[in-house]
C-alpha positions in Angstrom: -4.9 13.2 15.5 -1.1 13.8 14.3 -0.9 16.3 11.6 2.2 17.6 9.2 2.0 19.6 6.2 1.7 16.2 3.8 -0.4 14.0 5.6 -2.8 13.9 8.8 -3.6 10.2 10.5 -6.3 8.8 12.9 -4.1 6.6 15.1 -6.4 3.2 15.5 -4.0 0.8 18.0 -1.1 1.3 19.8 2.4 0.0 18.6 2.9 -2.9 16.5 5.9 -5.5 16.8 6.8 -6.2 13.5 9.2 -9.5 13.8 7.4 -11.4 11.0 7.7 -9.0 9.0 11.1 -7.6 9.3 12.8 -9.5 6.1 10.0 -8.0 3.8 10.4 -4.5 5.2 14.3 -5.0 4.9 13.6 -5.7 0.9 11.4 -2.5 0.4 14.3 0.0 2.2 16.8 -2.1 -0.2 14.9 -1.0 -3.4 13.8 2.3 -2.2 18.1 3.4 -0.8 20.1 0.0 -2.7 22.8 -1.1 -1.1 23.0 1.9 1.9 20.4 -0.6 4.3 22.8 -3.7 4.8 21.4 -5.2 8.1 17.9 -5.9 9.9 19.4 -4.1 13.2 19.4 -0.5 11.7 14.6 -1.3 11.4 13.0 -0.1 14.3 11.2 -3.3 15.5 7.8 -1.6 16.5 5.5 0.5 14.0 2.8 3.0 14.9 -0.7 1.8 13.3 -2.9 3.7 11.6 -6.4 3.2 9.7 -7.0 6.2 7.3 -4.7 8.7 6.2 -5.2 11.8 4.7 -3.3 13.0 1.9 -3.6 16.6 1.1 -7.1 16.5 -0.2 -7.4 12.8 -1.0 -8.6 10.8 2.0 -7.4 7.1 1.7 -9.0 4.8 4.6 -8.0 1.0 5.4 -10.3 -2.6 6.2 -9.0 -2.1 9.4 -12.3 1.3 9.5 -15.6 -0.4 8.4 -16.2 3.5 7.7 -13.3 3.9 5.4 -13.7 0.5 3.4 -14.5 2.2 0.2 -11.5 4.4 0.6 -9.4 1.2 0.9 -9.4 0.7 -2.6 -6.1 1.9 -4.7 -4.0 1.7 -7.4 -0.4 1.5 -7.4 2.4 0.3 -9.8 4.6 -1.7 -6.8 4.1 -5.3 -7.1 4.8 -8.0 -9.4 2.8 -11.4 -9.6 4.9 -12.8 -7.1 4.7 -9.9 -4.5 8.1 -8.7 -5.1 8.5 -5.4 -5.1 8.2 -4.3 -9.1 8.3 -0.4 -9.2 7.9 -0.1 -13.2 5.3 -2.3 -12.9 2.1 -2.0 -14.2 -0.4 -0.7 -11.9 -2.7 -3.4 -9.7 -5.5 -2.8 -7.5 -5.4 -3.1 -3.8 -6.9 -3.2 -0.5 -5.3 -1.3 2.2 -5.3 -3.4 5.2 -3.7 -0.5 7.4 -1.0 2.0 7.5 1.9 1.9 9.1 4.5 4.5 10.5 8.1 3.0 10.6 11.7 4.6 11.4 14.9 3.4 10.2 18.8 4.4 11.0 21.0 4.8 7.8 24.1 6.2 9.2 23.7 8.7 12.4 20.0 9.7 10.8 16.6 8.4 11.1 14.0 8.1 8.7 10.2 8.1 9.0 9.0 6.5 6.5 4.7 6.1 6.1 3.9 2.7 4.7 0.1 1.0 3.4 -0.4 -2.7 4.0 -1.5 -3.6 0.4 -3.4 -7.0 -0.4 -3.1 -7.0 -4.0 -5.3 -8.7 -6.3 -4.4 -11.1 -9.1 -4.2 -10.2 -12.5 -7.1 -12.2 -14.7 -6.9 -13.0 -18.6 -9.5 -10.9 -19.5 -8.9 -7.9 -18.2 -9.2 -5.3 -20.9 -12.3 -7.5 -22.1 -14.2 -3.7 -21.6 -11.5 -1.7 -22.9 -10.1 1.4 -20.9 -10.7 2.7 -18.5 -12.7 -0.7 -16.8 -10.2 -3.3 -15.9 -11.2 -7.1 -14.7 -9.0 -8.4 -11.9 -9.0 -11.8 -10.0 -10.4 -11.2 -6.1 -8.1 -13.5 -5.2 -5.5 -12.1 -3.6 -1.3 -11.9 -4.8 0.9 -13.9 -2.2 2.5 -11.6 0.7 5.8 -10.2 0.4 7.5 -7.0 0.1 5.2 -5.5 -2.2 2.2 -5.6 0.8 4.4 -2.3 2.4 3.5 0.0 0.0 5.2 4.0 0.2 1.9 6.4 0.5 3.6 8.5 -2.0 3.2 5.9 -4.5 -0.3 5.4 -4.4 -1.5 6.4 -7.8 -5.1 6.5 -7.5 -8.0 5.1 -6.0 -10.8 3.0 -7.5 -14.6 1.9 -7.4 -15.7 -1.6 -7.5 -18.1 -1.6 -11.0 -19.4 -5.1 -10.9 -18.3 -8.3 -8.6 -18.7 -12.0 -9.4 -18.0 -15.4 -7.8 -14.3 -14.9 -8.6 -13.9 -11.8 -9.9 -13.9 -7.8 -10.2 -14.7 -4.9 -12.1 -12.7 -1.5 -11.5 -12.7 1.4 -12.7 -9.6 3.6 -11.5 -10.4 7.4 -10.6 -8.4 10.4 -11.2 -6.6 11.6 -8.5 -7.1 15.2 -8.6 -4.7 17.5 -6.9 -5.6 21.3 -5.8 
């Protein structure tokens, strides 16, 4: 287990190659520094995978940990309907597929940045047909792009399933409580 005073992680696999995914990492660093992250060559090309993270209290797990499944469930305002990154966005549920640990130059420095892999879901018509707090979404998923590597300091919440039909789903978001 690696432990810091913000966060503590379970280490599930060894290094990941990230090649596929290199242009949508690139788009994240360029919203979260602008114009400071010009090129691909300053991302480190491998990652360090994680399943569950903890988060001072808060434990937030991953599908990758059959235990943690219900833990994989959170709320975040990153994404747009496109999976662009949208970070005055409303706030989506998601899965968390896994968490990733990532380093990238700007200048002579490097910076460790902790990322979730976020399958969002889709935003459906009726989805304050309850009224707040209960939201409707879509199960089907958002198309991948930037907005799958989510910044575990953006996490807002997490949330528990209420009800699930053929095509859709019933959350309710929790309060994150902080002690």
């Amino acid at each position: 287990m690696k432990e810091n005073r913000f966060f503590t992680s379970v280490q599930k696999k060894g290094p990941l190659t990230l090649v596929s995914y290199l242009s949508s990492l690139l788009s994240v660093y360029k919203s979260l520094y602008g114009e400071t992250i010009t090129s691909i060559t300053s991302l480190a090309k491998t990652v360090r995978r994680f399943g569950s993270i903890n988060i001072g209290q808060d434990k937030f797990g991953s599908s990758r940990e059959c235990r943690s499944l219900r833990s994989a469930r959170i709320v975040a305002p990153w994404t747009n309907d496109d999976g662009l990154v949208s970070p005055c966005a409303e706030r989506p549920p998601g899965r968390v597929d896994c968490f990733i640990h990532h380093t990238i130059k700007i200048g002579e420095q490097c910076q460790q940045h902790v990322f979730a892999l976020v399958d969002w879901y889709g935003a459906d018509e009726d989805k304050d047909k309850y009224g707040n707090p209960v939201e409707i979404w879509r199960k089907a998923f958002l198309p991948g792009g930037p907005s799958r590597f989510l910044p575990v300091v953006r996490i807002y919440s997490k949330f528990v399933v209420a009800s699930s039909h053929e095509d859709k789903i019933v959350i309710i978001p929790l309060i994150r409580t902080f002690s």
